[in-house]
C-alpha positions as CSV (number, residue, x, y, z in Angstrom):
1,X,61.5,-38.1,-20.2
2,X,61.0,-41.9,-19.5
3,X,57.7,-41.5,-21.2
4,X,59.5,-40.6,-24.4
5,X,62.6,-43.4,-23.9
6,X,59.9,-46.1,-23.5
7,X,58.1,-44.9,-26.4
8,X,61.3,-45.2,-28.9
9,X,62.1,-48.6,-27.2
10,X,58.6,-49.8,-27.9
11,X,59.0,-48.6,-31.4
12,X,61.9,-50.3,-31.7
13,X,61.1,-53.5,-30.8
14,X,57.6,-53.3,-32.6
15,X,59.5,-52.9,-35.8
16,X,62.2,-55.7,-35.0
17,X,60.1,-58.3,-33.9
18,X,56.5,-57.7,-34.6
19,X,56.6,-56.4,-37.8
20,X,55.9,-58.6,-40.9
21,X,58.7,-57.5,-44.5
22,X,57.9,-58.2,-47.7
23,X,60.3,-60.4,-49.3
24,X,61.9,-59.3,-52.2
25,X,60.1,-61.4,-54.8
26,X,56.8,-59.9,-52.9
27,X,58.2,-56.5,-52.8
28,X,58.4,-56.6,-56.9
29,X,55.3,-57.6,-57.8
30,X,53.7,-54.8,-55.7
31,X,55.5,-52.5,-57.1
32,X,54.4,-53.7,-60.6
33,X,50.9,-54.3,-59.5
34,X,51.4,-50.4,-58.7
35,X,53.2,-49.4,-61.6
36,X,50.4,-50.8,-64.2
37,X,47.8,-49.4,-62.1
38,X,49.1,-45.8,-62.5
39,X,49.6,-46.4,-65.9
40,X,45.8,-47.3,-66.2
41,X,44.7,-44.6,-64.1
42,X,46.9,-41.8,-66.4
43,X,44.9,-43.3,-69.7
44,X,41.4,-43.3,-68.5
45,X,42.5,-39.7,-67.1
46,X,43.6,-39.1,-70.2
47,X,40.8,-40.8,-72.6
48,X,38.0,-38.8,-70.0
49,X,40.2,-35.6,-70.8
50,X,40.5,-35.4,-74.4
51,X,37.1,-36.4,-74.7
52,X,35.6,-34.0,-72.5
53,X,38.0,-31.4,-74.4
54,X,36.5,-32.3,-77.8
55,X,33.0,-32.1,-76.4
56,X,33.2,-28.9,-75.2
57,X,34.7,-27.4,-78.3
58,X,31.9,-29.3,-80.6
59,X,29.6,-27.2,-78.0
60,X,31.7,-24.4,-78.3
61,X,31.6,-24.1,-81.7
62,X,27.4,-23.4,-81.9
63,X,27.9,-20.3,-79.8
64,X,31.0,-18.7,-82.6
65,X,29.8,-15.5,-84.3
């Protein structure tokens, strides 16, 4: 049981006193640096999508009857 009270104390203090928190100005441009990456990622996803879409009907299309 002391095991388990020094571990939540550690914790504690860790998070009080070691640990380094964004500032709020900091904070916002992460979460914009995030934001425009997503959006980036979703376009490419969706470029490499509709391009491998129309490529495989084009392919498709040979093998009709």
């Amino acid at each position: 049981m002391n095991k388990i009270g020094t571990y939540f104390s550690e914790s504690y203090k860790e998070l009080v006193e070691k640990v380094t928190w964004p500032t709020w100005s900091e904070l916002q441009q992460s979460t914009v640096i995030v934001l425009v990456a997503t959006l980036l990622i979703t376009v490419v996803v969706g470029v490499m999508d509709f391009a491998s879409h129309s490529l495989l009907n084009f392919l498709y299309s040979f093998f009709k009857h």
